[in-house]
C-alpha positions as CSV (number, residue, x, y, z in Angstrom):
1,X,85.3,120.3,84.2
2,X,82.8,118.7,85.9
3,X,81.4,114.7,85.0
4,X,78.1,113.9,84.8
5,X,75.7,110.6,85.9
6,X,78.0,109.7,88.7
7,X,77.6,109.8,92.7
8,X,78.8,112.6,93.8
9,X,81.6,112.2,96.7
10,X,82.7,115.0,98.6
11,X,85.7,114.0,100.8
12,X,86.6,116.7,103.1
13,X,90.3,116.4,105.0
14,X,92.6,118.9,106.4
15,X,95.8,117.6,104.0
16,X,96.4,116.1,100.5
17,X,99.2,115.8,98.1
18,X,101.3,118.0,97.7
19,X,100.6,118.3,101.3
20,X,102.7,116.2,103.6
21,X,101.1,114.2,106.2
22,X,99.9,110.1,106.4
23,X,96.2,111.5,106.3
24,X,96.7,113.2,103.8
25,X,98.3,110.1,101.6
26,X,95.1,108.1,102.8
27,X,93.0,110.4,101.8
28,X,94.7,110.5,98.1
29,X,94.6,106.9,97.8
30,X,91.2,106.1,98.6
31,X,90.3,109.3,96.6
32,X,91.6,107.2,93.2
33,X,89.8,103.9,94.6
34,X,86.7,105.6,94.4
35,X,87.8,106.9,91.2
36,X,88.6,104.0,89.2
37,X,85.5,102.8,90.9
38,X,83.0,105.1,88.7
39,X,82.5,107.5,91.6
40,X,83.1,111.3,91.2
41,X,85.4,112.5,93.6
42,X,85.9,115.9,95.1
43,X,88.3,116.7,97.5
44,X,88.0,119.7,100.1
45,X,91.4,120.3,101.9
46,X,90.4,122.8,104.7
47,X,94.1,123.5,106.0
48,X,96.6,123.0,103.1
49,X,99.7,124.5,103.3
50,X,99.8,124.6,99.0
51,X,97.9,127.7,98.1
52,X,98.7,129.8,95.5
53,X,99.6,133.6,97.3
54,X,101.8,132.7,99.8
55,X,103.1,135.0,103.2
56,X,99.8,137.0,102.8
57,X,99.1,139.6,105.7
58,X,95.4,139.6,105.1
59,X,93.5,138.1,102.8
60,X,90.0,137.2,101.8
61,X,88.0,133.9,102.1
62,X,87.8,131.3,99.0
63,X,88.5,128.8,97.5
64,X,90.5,127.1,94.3
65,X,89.8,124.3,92.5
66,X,92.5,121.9,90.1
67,X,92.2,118.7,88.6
68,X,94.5,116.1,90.2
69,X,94.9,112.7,88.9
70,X,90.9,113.1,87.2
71,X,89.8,114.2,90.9
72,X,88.7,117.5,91.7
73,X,90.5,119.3,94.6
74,X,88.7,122.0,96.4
75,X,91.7,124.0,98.4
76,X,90.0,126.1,101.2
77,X,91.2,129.1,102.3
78,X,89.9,131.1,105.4
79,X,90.2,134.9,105.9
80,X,92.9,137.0,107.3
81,X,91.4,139.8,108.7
82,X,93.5,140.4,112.0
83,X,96.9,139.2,113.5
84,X,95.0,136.7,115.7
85,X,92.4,134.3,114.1
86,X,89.9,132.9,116.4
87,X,89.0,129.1,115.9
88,X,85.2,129.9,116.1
89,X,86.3,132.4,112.5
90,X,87.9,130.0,111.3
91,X,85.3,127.3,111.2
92,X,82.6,129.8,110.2
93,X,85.0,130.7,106.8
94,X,85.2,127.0,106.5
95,X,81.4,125.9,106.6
96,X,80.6,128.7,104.1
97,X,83.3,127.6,101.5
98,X,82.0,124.2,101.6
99,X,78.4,124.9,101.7
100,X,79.3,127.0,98.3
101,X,80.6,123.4,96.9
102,X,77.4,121.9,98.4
103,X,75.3,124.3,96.3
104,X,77.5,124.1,93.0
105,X,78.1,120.4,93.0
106,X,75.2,118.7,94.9
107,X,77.1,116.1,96.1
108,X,75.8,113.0,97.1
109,X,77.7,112.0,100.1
110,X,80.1,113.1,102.1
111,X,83.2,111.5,104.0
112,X,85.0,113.2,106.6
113,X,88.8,112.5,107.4
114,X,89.4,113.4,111.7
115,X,87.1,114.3,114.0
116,X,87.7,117.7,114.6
117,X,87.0,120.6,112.6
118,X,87.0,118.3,109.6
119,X,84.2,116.1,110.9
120,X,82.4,118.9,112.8
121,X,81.8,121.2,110.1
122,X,81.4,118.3,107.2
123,X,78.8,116.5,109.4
124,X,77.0,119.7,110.2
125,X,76.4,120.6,106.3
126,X,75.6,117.3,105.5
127,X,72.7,117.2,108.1
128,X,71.2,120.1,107.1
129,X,70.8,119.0,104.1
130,X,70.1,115.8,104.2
131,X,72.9,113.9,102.7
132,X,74.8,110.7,104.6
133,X,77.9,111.5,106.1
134,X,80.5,109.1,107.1
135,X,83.1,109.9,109.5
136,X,86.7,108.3,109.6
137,X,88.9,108.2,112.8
138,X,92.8,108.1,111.9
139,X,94.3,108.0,115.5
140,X,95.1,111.5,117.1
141,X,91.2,112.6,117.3
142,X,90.7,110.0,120.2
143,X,94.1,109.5,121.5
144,X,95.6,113.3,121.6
145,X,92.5,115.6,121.0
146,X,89.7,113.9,122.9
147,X,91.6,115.1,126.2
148,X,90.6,119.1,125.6
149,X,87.3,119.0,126.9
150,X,86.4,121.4,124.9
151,X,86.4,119.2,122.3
152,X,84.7,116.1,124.1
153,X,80.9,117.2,123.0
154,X,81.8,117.8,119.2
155,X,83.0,114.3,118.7
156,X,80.2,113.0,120.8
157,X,78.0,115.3,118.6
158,X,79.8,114.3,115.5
159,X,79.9,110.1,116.5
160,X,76.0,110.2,117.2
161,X,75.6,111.8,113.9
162,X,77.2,110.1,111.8
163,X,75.8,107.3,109.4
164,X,78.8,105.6,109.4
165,X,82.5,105.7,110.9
166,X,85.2,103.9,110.0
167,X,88.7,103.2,112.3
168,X,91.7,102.5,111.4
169,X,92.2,99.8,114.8
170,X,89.8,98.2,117.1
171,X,91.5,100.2,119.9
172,X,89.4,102.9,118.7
173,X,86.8,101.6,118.0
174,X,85.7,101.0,121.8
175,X,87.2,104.0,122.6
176,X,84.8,105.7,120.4
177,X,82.0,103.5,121.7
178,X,82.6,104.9,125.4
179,X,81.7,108.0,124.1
180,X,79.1,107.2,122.1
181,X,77.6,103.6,122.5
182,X,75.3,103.6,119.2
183,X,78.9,103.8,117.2
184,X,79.0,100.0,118.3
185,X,76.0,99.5,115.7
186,X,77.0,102.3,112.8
187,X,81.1,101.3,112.6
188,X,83.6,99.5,111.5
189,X,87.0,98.8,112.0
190,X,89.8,98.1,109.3
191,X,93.7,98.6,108.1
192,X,94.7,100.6,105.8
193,X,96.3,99.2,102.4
194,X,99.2,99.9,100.5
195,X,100.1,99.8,96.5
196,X,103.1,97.3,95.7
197,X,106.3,99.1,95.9
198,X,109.3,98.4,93.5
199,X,112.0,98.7,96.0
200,X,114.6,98.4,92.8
201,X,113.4,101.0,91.2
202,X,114.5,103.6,93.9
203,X,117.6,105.6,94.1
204,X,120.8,104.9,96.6
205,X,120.1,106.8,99.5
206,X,122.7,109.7,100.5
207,X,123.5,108.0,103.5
208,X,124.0,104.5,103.0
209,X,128.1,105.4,103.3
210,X,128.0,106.2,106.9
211,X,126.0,103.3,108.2
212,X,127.7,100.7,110.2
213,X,127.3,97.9,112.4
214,X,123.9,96.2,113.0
215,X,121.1,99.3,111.1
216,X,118.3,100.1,113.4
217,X,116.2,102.3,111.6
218,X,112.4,104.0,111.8
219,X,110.7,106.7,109.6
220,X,108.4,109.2,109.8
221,X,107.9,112.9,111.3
222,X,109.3,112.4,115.0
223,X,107.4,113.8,117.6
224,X,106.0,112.6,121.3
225,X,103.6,109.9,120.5
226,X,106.0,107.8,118.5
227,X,107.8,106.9,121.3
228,X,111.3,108.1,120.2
229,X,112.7,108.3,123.4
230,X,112.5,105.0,124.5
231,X,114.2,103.8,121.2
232,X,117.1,106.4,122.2
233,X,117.0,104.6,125.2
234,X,117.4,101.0,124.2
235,X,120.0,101.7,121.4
236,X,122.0,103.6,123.7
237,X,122.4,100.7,126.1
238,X,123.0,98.3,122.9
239,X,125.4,100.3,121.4
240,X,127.6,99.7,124.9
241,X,127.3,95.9,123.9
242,X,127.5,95.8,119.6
243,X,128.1,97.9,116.9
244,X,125.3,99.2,115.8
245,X,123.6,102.5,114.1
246,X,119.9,104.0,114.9
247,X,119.3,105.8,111.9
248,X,116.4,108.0,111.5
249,X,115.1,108.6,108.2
250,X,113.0,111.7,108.9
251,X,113.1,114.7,111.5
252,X,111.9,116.0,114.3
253,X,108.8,118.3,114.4
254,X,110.1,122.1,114.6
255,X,108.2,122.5,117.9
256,X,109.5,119.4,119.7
257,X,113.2,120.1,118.5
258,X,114.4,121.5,121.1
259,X,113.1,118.6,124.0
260,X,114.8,116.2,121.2
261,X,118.2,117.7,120.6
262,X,118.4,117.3,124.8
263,X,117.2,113.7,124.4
264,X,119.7,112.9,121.6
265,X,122.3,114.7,124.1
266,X,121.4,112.8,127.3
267,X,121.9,109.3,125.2
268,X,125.2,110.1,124.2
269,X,125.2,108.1,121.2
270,X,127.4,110.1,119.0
271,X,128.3,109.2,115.9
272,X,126.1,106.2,115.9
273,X,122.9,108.1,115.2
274,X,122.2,109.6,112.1
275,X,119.7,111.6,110.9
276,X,118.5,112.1,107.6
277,X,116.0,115.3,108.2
278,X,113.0,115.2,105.7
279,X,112.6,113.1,102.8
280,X,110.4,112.7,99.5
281,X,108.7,109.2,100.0
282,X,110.9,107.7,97.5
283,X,113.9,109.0,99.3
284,X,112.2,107.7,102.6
285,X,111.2,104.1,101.0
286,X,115.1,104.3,99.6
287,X,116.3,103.0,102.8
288,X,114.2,100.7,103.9
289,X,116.2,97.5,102.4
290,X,119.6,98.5,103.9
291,X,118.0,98.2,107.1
292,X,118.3,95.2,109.1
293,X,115.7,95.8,111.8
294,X,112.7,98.5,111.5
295,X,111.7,99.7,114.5
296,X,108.2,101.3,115.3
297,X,107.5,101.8,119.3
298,X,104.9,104.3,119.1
299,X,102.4,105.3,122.4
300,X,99.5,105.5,120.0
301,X,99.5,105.5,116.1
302,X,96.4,104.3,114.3
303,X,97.3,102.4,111.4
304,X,100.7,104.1,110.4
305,X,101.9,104.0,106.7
306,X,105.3,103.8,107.9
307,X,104.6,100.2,109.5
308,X,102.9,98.8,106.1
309,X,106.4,100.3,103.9
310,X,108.6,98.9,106.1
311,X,106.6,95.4,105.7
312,X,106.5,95.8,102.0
313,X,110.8,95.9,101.9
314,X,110.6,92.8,103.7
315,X,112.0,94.3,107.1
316,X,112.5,92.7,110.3
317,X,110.2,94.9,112.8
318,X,110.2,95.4,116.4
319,X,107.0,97.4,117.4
320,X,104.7,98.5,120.1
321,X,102.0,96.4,120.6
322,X,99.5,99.8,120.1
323,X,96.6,100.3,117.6
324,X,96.9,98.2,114.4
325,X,100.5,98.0,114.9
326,X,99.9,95.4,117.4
327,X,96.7,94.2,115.6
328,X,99.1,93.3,112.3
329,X,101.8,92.0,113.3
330,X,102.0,88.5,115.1
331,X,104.4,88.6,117.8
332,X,107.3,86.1,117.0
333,X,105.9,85.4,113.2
334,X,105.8,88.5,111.1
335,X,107.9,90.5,113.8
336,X,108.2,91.1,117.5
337,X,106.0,93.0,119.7
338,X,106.7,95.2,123.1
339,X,104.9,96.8,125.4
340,X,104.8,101.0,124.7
341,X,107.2,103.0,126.9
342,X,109.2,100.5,127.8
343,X,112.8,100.6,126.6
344,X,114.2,97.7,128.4
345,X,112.1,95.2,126.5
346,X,112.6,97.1,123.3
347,X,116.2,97.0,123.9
348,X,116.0,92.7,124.8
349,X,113.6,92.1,121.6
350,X,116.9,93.8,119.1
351,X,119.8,91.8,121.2
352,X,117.6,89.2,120.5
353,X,117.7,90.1,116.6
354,X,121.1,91.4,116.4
355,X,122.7,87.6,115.8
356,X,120.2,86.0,114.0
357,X,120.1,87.2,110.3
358,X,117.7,83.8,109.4
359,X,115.7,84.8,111.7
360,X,115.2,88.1,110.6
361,X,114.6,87.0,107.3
362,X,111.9,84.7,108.0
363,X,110.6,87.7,110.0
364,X,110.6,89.8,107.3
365,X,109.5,87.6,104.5
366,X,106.2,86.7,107.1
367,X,105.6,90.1,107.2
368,X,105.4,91.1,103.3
369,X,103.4,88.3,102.4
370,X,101.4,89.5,105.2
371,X,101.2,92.6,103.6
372,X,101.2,91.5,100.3
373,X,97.9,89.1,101.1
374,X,95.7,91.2,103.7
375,X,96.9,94.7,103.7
376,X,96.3,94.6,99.7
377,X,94.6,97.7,98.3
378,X,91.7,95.5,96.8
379,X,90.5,94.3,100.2
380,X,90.5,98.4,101.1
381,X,88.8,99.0,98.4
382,X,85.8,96.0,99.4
383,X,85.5,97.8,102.4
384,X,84.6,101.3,101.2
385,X,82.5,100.1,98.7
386,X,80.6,98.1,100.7
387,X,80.0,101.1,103.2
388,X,79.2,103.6,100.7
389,X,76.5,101.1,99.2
390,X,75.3,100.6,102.7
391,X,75.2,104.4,103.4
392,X,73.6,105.3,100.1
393,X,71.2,102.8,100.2
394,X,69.7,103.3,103.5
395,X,69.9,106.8,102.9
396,X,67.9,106.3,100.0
397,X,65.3,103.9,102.0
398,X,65.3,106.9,104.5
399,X,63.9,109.4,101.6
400,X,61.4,107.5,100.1
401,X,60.0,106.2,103.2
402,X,59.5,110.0,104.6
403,X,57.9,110.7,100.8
404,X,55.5,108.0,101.5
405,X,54.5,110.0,104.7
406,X,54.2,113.2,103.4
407,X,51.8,111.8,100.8
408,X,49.8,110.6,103.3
């Protein structure tokens, strides 16, 4: 099952495919890169929700491997020994699975996707035994999970360790370098990519019936950092000037639903919100040309997958200038920008859209070829390579230099 005469690549992540999640679609993506590269890939998902006993009481650690797409996918599985599980357990189950793949597959390097347990107990293996380890920041590791402080020394402990991390925005990039300095001299910041999309090839969303008026629209699993509210907010007080529908392709995270069904109350929008609840991508991506402006105000969001689709179908955008949503696009070019958490501006920047379908065009043509040009997978691909040489290399270097010294 195994290939031979290739570097061995052991990316470790807490989601991929069928999983759903944006890290977890990263994660795949790169995963083929490499691939198609000449690189062996193995992928070890440490919390997947696709296993194959499910609503187990109790059962023992493992793990089990498939073949996806020529990639090998190690899906972890801790132990259920109690009713409560104690992170410290978990992480121990963890580290032993993956030292097992360590000792089977002898991998060459390995990448780390998040900061936290991910990147803690991948970085930990791979310095005890000597193999490069690069890390790779996706967003809520240093804007949501950096404020435990229990959790402030194993990313300071995991930054200084790595030999190489890799963000997704140059907003965290410093912030990572607060923490620890020397990531100034081991990082590097860069968008993600995305694969052309065929837009024609999709089917005709369920929905498209019960749309009217000027379509605001957004995407994605709704939940506190994406800024929801104040997008509630502004289309509430344009709906009292124009016709117009917010529709949300998506849902609401099950443990936020509650806050957000008092939101959507308070806003009093009626009938001119819909909401789709979840979607396969292709449903998702299904929608994205019957709307007239995409919106994205999120607090904090990396480099969301959401912003790059909606670029793709050629969409007019309004979005927060945050992370490499604000790094992309070019306020007034390839879309408009606002300031996070604030409604009123996001409320001025689509009156200011409503009457002016060139100008949405333009917009949205700007910000395909945008995407089309210098969010294209082959520059992604550039960038990984060039890192994985670097770490290998000087890895390498490393080795045979400590050799030399031993001889001695």
């Amino acid at each position: 099952m195994t290939k031979t005469n290739k570097t061995k690549i052991c990316i470790t992540t807490i989601e991929y495919p069928p999983d759903v999640g944006g890290v977890g679609e990263s994660v795949h993506r790169i995963a083929k890169m490499l691939d198609n590269s000449g690189y062996e890939v193995h992928i070890a998902v440490f919390r997947s929700s696709h296993r194959s006993v499910a609503d187990e009481i109790y059962r023992r650690v493992g793990y089990e491997t498939s073949l996806q797409d020529n990639i090998l996918v190690h899906r972890i599985q801790s132990s259920i020994r109690s009713e409560i599980t104690e992170l410290s357990g978990y992480l121990s189950d963890i580290y032993f699975q993956l030292k097992l793949l360590y000792q089977k597959y002898k991998f060459d390097l390995f990448h780390a996707f998040f900061l936290i347990e991910t990147g803690y107990v991948t970085t930990m293996i791979a310095k005890e035994n000597d193999i490069p380890v690069i890390n790779s920041v996706r967003g809520a590791d240093l804007h949501k999970h950096i404020f435990s402080p229990k959790n402030h020394a194993p990313m300071s402990w995991v930054l200084n360790n790595s030999d190489w991390t890799t963000f997704v925005s140059r907003t965290l990039q410093k912030r990572a370098s607060l923490i620890s300095p020397m990531t100034r001299l081991k990082s590097s910041a860069f968008w993600n990519s995305i694969t052309p999309i065929n837009f024609n090839k999709l089917p005709k969303p369920a929905k498209i019936k019960e749309l009217s008026g000027l379509v605001i629209g957004t995407t994605g699993r709704f939940r506190g950092k994406k800024g929801i509210e104040f997008l509630l907010d502004a289309c509430s007080k344009l709906s009292k000037e124009i016709d117009i529908t917010l529709l949300l392709i998506g849902d609401f995270i099950t443990k936020e639903k509650s806050y957000w069904e008092q939101e959507i109350k308070n806003n009093n929008l009626g009938s001119r919100l819909q909401i789709t609840g979840m979607n396969t991508r292709e449903e998702t991506l299904a929608y994205l040309p019957y709307l007239d402006i995409f919106t994205i105000p999120s607090l904090t969001d990396g480099c969301p997958n959401a912003l790059l689709e909606a670029m793709s179908a050629g969409c007019a955008i309004v979005g927060s200038n945050a992370d490499a949503i604000g790094e992309i696009i070019e306020d007034g070019v390839s879309g408009l920008l606002v300031n996070p958490a604030n409604a009123a501006e996001l409320a001025a920047a689509l009156r200011y859209l409503a009457d002016k379908p060139e100008l949405r065009k333009r917009l949205g043509t700007a910000a395909k070829m945008k995407v089309q040009t210098e969010l294209a997978p082959a520059i992604e691909l550039d960038n990984w390579l060039s890192i994985y040489q670097r770490v290998l290399e000087t890895s390498n270097t490393v080795q045979f230099t400590e050799l030399k010294v031993i001889k001695q």
